[in-house]
C-alpha positions as CSV (number, residue, x, y, z in Angstrom):
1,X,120.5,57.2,54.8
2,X,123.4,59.4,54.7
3,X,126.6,57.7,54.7
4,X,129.1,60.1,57.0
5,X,132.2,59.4,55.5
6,X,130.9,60.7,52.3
7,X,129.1,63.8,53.5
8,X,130.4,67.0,51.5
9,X,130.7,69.9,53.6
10,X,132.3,71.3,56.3
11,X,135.3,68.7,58.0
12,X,136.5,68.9,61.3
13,X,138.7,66.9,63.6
14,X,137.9,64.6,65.9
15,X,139.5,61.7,68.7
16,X,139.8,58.1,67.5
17,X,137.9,56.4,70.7
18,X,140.0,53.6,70.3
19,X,143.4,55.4,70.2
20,X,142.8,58.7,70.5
21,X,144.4,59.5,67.4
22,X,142.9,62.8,65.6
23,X,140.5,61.9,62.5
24,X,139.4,64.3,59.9
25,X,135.6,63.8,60.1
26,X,135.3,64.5,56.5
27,X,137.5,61.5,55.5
28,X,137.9,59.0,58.1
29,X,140.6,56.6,57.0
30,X,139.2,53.9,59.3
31,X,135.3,54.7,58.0
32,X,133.1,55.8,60.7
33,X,130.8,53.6,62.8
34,X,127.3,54.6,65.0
35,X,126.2,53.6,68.6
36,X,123.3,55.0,70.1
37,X,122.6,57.4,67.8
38,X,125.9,59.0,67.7
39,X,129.0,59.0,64.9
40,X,131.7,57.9,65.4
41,X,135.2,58.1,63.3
42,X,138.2,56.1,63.4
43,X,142.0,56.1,62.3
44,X,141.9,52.6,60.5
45,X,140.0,49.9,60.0
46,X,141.6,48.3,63.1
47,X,140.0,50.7,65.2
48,X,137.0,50.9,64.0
49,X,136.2,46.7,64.3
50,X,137.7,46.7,68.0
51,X,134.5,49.3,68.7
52,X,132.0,47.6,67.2
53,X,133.0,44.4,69.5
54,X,132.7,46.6,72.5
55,X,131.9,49.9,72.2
56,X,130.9,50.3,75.8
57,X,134.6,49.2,77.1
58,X,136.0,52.0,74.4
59,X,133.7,55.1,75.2
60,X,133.9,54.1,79.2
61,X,137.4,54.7,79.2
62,X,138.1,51.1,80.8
63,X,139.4,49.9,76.9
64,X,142.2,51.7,74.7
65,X,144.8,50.9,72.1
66,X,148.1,52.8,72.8
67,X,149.7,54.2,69.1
């Protein structure tokens, strides 16, 4: 298994879906989490354990953290 935040190569920049802050994909302070088969990166650890207790609410739109 290949642990994203660990991958060497090519970085870009991404949304937090909590906050919306921008994330470097290549070193995700916040660590990165999956949900159906997709990645998903995050600003902080704050961010990242709000998604994983609903990550439906988060990627709907109907959830968000203002920064």
């Amino acid at each position: 298994m290949k642990i994203p935040f660990l991958s060497v190569g090519k970085s870009e920049t991404v949304g937090d879906p909590v906050c919306g802050m921008d994330v470097d994909t290549g070193n995700p302070p916040g660590g990165a989490s999956t949900h159906k088969g997709s990645i998903y990166y995050f600003c902080g650890p704050g961010c990242r354990v709000a998604f994983e207790k609903d990550p439906v609410g988060y990627l709907s739109g109907e959830k968000s953290i203002e920064m």
